[in-house]
N, C-alpha and C positions, 0 to 999 in steps of 0.2 A: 483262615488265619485269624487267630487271637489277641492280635497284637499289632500294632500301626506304626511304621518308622516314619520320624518328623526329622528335616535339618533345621540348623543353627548356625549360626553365626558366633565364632567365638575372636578375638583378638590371633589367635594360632590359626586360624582358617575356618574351615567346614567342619561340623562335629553332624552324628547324625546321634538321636536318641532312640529307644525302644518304650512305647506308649503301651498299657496293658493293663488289664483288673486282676485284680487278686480276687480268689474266691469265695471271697467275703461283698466284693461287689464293688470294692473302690477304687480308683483307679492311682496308676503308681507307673515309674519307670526307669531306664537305666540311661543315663547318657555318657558319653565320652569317645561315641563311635569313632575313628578316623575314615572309615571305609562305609557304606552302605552294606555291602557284602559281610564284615562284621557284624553287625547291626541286627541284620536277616539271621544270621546263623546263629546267635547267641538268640534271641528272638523265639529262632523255631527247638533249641534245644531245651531252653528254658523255661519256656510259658507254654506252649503248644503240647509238646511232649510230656512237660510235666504235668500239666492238665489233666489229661487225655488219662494217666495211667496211675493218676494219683499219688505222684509221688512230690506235688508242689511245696515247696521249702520257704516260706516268705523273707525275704531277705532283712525284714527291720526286726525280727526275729535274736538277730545276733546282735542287737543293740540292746539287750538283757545284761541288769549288775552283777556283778560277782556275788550280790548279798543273796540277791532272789533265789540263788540254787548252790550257796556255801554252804547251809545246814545239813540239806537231805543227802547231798553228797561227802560231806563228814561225817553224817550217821552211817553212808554206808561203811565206810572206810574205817570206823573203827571197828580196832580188832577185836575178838571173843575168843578169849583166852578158852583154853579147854581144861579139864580137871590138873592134866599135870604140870600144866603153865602156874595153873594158879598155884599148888603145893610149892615149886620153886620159888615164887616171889613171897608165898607165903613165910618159906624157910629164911628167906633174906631180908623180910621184916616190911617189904612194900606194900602188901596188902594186909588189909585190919580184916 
């Protein structure tokens, strides 16, 4: 097992969290469990599994700006007219 569940104490009761290293070596986790059995299963699908088959996703990952990857994703998106696109807008006076 790759991963440690720890409980807490919250004002709502028991929470339980999932303790675990990313594969980079540091350590990180997810809390908000209500169940241990939660906890365990999210646990073993997530960190273990993913691990093991290399499909690991690090979840601060999606905490990326919209700026970091607006450009390369609007280069690809613009269009490339093809010859006869361009002769129409050429006719209509849009392209120099």
């Amino acid at each position: 097992m790759a991963y440690t569940i720890r409980q807490y104490e919250t004002k709502a009761g028991k929470r339980y969290e999932v303790r675990y290293r990313k594969p980079d070596g540091s350590a990180t986790g997810k809390r908000g469990f209500k169940r241990k059995m939660d906890a365990d299963a999210w646990g073993a699908a997530n960190v273990t599994t993913a691990k093991s088959v290399g499909a690991y996703i690090d979840p601060q990952a999606g905490r990326r700006l919209v700026e970091d990857f607006w450009e390369p994703w609007l280069a690809a998106k613009r269009p490339r007219p093809n010859q006869a696109t361009s002769r129409r807008w050429n006719v209509l006076g849009a392209c120099t």
